[in-house]
C-alpha positions in Angstrom: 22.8 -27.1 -11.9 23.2 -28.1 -8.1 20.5 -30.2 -6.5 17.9 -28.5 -4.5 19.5 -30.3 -1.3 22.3 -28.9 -2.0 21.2 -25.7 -2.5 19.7 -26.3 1.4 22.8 -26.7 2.5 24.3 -23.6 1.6 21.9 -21.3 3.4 19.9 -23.7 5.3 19.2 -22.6 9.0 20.9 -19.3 8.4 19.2 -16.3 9.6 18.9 -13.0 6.9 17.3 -9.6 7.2 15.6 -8.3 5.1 15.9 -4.4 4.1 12.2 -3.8 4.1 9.7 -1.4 5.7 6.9 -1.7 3.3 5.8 -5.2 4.1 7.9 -7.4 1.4 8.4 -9.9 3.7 5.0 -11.4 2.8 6.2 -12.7 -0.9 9.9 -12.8 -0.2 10.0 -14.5 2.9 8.0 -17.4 1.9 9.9 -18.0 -1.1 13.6 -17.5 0.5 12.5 -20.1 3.5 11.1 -22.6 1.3 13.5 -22.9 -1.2 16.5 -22.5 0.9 15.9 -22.7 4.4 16.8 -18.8 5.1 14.9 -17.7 8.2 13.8 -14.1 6.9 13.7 -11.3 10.2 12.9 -7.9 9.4 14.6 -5.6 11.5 13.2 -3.4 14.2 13.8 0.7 12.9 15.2 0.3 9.2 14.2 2.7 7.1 14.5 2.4 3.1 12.7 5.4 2.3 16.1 7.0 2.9 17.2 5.8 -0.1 14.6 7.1 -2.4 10.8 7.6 -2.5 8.8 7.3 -5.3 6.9 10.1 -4.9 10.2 12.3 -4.8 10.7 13.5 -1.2 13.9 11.6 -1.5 16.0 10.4 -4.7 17.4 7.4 -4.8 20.5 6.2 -4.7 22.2 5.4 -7.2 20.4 3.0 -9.7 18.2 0.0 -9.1 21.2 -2.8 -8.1 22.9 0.1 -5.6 20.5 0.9 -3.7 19.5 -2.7 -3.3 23.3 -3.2 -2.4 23.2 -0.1 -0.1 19.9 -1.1 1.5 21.4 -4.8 2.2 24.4 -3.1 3.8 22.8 -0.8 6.2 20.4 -3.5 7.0 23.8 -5.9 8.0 25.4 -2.9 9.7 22.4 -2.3 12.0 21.8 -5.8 12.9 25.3 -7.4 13.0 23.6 -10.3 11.1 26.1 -11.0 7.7 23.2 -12.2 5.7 20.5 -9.7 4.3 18.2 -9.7 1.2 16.9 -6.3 0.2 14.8 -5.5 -3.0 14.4 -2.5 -5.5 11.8 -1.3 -8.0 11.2 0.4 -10.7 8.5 1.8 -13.0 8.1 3.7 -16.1 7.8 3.1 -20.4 9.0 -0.9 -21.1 12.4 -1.0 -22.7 11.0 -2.8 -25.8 7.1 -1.4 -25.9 7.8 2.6 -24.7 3.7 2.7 -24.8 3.3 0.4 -22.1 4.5 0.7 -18.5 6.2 -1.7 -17.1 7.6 -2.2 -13.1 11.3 -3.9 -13.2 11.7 -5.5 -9.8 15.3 -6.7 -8.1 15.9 -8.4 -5.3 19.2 -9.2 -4.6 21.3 -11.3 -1.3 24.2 -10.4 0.3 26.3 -12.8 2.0 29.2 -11.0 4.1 30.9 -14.0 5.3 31.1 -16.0 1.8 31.7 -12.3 0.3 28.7 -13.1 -2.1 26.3 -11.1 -3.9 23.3 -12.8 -6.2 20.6 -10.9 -7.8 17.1 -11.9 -9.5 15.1 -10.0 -11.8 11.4 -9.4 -13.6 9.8 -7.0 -15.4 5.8 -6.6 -16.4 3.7 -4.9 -17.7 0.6 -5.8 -15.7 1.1 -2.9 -13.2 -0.6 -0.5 -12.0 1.5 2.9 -12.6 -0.8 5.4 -13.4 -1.3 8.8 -12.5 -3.8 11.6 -14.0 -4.6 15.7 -13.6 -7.9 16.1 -11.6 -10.0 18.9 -10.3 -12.8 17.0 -8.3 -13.5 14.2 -6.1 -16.0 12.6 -8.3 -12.8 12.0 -10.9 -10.5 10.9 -8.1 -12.8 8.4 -7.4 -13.7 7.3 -11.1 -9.2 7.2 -11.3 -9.5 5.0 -8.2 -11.8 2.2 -9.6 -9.7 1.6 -12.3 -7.2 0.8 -9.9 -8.8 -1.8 -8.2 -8.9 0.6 -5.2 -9.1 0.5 -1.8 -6.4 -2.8 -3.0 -4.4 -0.5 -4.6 -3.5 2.2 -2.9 -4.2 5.6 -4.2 -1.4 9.3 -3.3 -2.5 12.5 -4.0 -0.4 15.8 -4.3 -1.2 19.5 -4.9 0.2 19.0 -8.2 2.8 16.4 -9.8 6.1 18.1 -9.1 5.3 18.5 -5.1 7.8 16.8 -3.0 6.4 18.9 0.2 4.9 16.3 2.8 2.6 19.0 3.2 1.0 18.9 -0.1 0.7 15.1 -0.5 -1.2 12.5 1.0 0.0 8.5 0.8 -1.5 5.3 1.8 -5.1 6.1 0.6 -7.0 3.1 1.0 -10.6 3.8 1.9 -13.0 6.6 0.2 -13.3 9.0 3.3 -9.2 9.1 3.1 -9.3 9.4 -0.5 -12.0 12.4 -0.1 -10.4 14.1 2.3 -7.0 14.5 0.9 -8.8 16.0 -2.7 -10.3 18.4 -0.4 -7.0 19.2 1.4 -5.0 19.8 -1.9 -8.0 21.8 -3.7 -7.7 23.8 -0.5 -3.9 24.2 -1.9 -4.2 24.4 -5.1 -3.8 27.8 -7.2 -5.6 26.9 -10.4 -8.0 24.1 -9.2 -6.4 20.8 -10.3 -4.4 18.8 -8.3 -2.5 15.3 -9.3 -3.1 11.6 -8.3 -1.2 8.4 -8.7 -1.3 4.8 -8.1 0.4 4.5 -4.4 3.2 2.3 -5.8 4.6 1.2 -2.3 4.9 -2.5 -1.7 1.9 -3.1 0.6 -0.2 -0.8 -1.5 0.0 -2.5 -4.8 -0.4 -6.1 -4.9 0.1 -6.1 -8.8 4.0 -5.0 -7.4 4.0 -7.8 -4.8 3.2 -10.1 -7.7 6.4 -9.0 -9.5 8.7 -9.3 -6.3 8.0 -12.2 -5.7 8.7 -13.1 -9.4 12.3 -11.7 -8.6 12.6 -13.5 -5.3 11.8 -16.8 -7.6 14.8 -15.8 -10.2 17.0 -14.9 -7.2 16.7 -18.3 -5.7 16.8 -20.3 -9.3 20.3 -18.1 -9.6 21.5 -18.8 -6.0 20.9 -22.8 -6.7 22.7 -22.2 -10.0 26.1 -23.3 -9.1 29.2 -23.2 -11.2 30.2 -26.4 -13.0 34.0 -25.7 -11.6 34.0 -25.1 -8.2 30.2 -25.9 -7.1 29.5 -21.8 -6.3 26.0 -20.6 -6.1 25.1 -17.8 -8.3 26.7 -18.9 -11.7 24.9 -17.2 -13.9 24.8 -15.5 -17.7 26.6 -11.8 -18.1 26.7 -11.0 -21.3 24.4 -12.5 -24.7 25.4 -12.7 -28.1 23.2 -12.3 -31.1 23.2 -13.7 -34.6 20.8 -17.1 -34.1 21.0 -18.1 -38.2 17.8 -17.5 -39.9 15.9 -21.1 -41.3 15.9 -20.0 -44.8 19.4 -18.5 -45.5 21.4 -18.7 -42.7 22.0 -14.8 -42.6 22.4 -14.0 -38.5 19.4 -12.1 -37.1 18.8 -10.2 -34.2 17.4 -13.8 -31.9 20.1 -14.6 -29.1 22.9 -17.2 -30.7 24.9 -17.8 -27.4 24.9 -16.6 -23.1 28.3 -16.2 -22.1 28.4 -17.4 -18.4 31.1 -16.7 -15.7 31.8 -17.5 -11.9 32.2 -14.7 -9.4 34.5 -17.3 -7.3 36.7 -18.7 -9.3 36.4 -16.6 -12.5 35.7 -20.0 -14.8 33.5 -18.5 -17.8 32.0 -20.6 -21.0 29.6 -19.6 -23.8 26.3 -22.1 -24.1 24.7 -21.5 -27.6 21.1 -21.9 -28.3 19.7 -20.9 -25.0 16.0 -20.6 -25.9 16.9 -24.2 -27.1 16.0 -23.7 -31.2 19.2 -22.9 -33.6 17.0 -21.7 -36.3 15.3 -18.7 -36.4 12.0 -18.3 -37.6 12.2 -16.3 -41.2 9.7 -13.9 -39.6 12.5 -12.8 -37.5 14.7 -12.1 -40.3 15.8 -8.8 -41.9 17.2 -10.0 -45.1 13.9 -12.8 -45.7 11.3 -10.5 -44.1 12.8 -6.9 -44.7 
């Protein structure tokens, strides 16, 4: 692990921009000029959206790390500045828990002159992703509460699948907005229902802020991560191995043995075993003494 003066050193003084229109700069920037002296700037004109809305006027491109990469990109190309951070959500059922929702956030930096990319990550489940079939402004407003509204910011469409800007409203965030866009889509709609959803923008939904700047944090504990070869920032685990032995009889169970670690730089790799720091695994864990 490099020092944190080192890690200073790298980036310190160094200007970046960050590919945001939705107010990120409030968790990331704090976090990016603190830890590594990065002067965050957000550029005058950039527009994210075009790479996918999540109410579904646009699709995004490509998956989560893409169109952070793309976003970081365009940022760079429109500012001539070589350093950019961008960031890229997700939400929907959690990987291990399909009941639960989860929002996976990345936020990744892009250094053009050092022709280096790191990435941070983290996923919760204390989000607020919800979304529910209404027919009256009394229920909108009862679906707003238990949002923590006017906080949270509340979207309404005609129904679920409308993509027109005509039959949706964003950015809700005070009960005259939120009544006059239920009477605008009941207006619209043909059976008398219409949908609503958590606004799940950035400056909308501090729950999301929360988790960016998580994956700001794991981007900068990454970056200062350096590789025990040639000193590069962003050495970091790619691939996991299970098969952590079991206490009782030794059989391998489905617990992480060993991270196999690699530098983009200079390509030096080496497994470290036992990264949660135990190598025994609880019996509970095991198939064979706990079928």
């Amino acid at each position: 692990m490099v020092k944190k003066e080192e890690g200073f050193a790298f980036f310190k003084g160094r200007r970046a921009v960050l590919a945001t229109m939705h107010k990120k700069e409030q968790v990331i920037a704090p976090v990016m000029e603190n830890e590594l002296g990065i002067h965050i700037q957000v550029p005058e004109g950039f527009d994210s959206d075009r790479y996918g809305t999540f109410t579904g006027e646009v699709e995004r491109t490509g998956n989560q790390l893409e169109a952070a990469r793309l976003k970081a990109e365009a940022a760079m190309e429109l500012t001539g500045c070589p350093l950019a951070v961008s960031s890229e959500g997700s939400f929907g059922p959690h990987p291990m828990i399909p009941f639960l929702p989860c929002n996976r956030e990345v936020v990744m930096l892009v250094d053009k002159d050092q022709n280096l990319e790191v990435f941070g990550t983290a996923i919760t489940t204390r989000t607020y992703f919800k979304h529910k079939v209404i027919s009256s402004f009394e229920e909108a407003y009862r679906f707003a509460e238990s949002v923590e509204f006017p906080d949270t910011g509340i979207v309404v469409k005609v129904k679920e699948q409308s993509v027109d800007p005509d039959e949706m409203t964003k950015g809700i965030t005070s009960t005259d907005q939120l009544k006059e866009a239920v009477q605008k889509a009941l207006t619209k709609s043909s059976d008398g229902t219409i949908f609503i959803e958590t606004d799940v923008r950035a400056m909308h939904n501090p729950k999301r802020m929360k988790n960016i700047e998580a994956a700001t944090r794991d981007l900068v504990k990454n970056i200062l991560s350096t590789c025990p070869a040639c000193e590069w920032p962003g050495y970091k685990a790619v691939s996991s191995k299970k098969g952590l032995p079991c206490e009782w009889c030794r059989q391998p169970t489905e617990l992480t043995l060993s991270l196999q670690y690699e530098c983009t730089k200079c390509g030096y790799n080496e497994e470290q075993y036992y990264p949660e720091g135990i190598e025994q695994a609880d019996p509970g864990q095991c198939s064979y003494c706990n079928p």
